[in-house]
C-alpha positions in Angstrom: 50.3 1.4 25.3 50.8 -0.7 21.9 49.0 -2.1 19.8 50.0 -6.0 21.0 49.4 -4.9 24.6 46.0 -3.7 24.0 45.3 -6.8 22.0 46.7 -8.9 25.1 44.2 -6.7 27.3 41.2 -7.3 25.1 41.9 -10.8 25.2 42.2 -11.3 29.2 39.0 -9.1 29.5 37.5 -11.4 26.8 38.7 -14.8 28.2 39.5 -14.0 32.2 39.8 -17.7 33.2 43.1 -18.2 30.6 44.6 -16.4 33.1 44.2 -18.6 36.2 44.4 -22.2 33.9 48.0 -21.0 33.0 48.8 -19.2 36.3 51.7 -21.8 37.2 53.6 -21.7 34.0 53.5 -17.7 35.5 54.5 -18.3 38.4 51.6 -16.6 39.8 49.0 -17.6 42.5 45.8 -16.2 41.9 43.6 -15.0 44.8 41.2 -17.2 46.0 38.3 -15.2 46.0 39.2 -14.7 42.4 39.4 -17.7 41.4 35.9 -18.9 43.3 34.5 -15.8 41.3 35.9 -17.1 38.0 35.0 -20.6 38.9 31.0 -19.9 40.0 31.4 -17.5 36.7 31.8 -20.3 34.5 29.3 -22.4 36.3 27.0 -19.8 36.0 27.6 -19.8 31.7 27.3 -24.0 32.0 24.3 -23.1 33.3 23.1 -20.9 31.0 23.8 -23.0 28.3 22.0 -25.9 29.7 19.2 -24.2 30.6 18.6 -22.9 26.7 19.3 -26.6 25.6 16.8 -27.9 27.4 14.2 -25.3 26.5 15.4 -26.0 22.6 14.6 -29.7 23.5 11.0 -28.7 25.2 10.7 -27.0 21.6 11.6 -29.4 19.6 9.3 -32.0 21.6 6.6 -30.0 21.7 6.6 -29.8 17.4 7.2 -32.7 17.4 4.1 -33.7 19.3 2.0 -31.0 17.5 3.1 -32.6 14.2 2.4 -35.9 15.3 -1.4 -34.7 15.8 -1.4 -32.5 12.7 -0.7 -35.9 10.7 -3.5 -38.0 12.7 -6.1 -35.2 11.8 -5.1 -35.2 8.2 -4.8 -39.2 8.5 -8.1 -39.0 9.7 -9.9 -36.7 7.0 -8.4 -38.6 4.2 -9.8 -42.0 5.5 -12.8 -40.3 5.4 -12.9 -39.6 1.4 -11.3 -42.7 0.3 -14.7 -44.9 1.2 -17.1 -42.4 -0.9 -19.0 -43.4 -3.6 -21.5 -40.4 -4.2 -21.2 -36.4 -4.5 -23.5 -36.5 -1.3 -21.0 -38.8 0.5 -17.9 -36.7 -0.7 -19.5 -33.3 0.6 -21.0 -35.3 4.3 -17.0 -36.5 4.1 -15.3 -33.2 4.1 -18.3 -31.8 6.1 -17.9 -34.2 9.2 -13.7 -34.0 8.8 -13.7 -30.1 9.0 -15.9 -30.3 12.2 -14.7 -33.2 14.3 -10.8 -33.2 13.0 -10.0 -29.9 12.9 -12.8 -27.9 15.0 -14.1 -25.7 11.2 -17.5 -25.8 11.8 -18.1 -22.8 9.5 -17.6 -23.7 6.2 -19.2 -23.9 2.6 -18.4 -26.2 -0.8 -19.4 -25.4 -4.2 -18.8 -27.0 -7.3 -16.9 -24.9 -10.3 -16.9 -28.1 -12.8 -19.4 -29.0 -15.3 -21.0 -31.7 -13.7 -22.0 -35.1 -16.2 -25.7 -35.9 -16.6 -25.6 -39.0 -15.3 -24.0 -37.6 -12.3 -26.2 -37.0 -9.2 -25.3 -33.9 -7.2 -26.6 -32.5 -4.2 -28.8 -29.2 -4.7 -26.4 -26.9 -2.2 -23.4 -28.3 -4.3 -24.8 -27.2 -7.8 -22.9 -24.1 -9.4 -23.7 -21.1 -11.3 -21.8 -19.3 -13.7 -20.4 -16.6 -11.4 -19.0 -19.5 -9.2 -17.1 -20.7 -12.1 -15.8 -17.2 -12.8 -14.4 -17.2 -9.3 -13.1 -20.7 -9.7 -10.9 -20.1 -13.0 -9.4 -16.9 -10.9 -8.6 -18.9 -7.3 -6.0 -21.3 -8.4 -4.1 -21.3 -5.2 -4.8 -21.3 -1.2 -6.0 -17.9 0.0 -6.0 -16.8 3.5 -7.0 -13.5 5.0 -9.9 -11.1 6.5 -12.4 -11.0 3.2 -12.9 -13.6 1.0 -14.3 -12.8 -2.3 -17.6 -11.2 -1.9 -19.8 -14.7 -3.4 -18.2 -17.4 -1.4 -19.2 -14.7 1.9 -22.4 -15.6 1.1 -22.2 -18.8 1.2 -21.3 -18.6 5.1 -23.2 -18.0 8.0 -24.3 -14.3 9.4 -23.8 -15.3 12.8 -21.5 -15.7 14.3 -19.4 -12.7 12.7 -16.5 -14.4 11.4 -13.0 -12.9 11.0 -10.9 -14.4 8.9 -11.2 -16.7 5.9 -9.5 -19.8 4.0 -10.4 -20.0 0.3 -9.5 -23.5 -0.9 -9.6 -24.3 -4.8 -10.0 -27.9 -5.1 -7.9 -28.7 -8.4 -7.5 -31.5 -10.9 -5.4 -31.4 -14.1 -4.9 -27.4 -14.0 -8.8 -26.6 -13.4 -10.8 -25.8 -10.4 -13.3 -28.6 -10.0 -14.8 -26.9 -6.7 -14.1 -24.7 -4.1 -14.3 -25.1 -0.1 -14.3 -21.8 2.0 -13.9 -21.7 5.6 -14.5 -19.2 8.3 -13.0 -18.3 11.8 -14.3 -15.9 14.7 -10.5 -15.2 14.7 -9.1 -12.8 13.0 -5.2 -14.5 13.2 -6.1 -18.1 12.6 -6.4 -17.9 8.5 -3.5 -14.8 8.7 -2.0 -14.0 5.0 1.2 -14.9 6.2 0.2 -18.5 7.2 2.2 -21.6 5.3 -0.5 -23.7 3.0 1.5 -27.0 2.4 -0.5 -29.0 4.1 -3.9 -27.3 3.3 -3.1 -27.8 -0.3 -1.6 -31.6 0.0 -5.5 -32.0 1.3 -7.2 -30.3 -1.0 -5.5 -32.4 -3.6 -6.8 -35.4 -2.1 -10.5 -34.1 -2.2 -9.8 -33.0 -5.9 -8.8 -36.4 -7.0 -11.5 -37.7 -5.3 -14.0 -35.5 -6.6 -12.3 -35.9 -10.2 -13.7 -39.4 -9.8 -16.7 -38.9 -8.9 -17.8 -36.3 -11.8 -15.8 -39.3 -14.3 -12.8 -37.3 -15.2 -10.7 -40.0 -14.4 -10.2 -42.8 -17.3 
């Protein structure tokens, strides 16, 4: 067999139905059987090809929906920080968002920053110098199974949580605070997670805080 009847063959085995679209300018006259087969065949591909459409489309809905309430939460938590006033107000603020927004009851904030006299803070929000260690080393969104060993202690023993979110709260290059939140489940803060949108939020309660501790002129 040659080469150019070989190709011929691979393309009739690859496109079957040329065959019986062209059959008159053969002269030949298909078998009807064979050409119901070829017929339901390609239905059969339509199908197919619908049917992964429309679950692309049930997709594409479905993040589009998700999104849609991802943006209302984050809409929501903002909202929250743009009417405080006080350090008390800020931490209540991000406190209340975490739990009714986005279901993170287990979580703990701690100031890094040197805090003004005239300032008024909140005794759990005070820092100490190992928390301002940590801070000038966390300069980006962390997620995983441990967080560093001091900000575990800031979380509850009970219930045993598995993974973590370690959140540096950043003005101007420096860590003005840090919020870490737990999970019972050990995939929701994974390593491999995206952090956008965590950090676009944490920017917000940086500014916010920047504010309150007079750093803004």
């Amino acid at each position: 067999m040659s080469i150019k009847e070989a190709e011929v063959l691979k393309f009739l085995h690859a496109q079957p139905q040329w065959l019986y679209e062209h059959a008159v300018e053969f002269n030949l006259r298909p078998i009807e059987s064979k050409i119901l087969s070829f017929q339901q065949g390609k239905m059969q591909v339509m199908q197919q090809k619908t049917e992964k459409m429309a679950s692309q489309l049930i997709q594409m809905l479905g993040d589009a929906d998700a999104n849609h309430t991802l943006m209302a939460k984050f809409m929501a938590f903002t909202q929250r920080l743009l009417i405080v006033n006080t350090l008390a107000q800020w931490q209540r603020a991000i406190s209340d968002g975490l739990n009714n927004e986005f279901t993170l009851p287990y979580h703990a904030l701690i100031i890094t920053a040197d805090i003004p006299k005239n300032v008024r803070v909140p005794v759990n929000l005070h820092v100490n110098e190992k928390f301002k260690v940590i801070g000038k080393k966390l300069t980006a969104p962390a997620c995983g199974a441990l967080p560093v060993a001091a900000l575990l202690e800031l979380l509850p023993e009970q219930p045993r949580l598995e993974s973590f979110l370690q959140l540096p709260l950043r003005w101007k290059e420096q860590t003005l605070a840090i919020l870490v939140i737990g999970h019972e489940d050990e995939a929701h803060f994974s390593p491999d997670m995206s952090t956008e949108w965590v950090a676009a939020i944490a920017d917000n309660m940086a500014a916010v805080l920047a504010r309150l501790l007079k750093l803004v002129r």
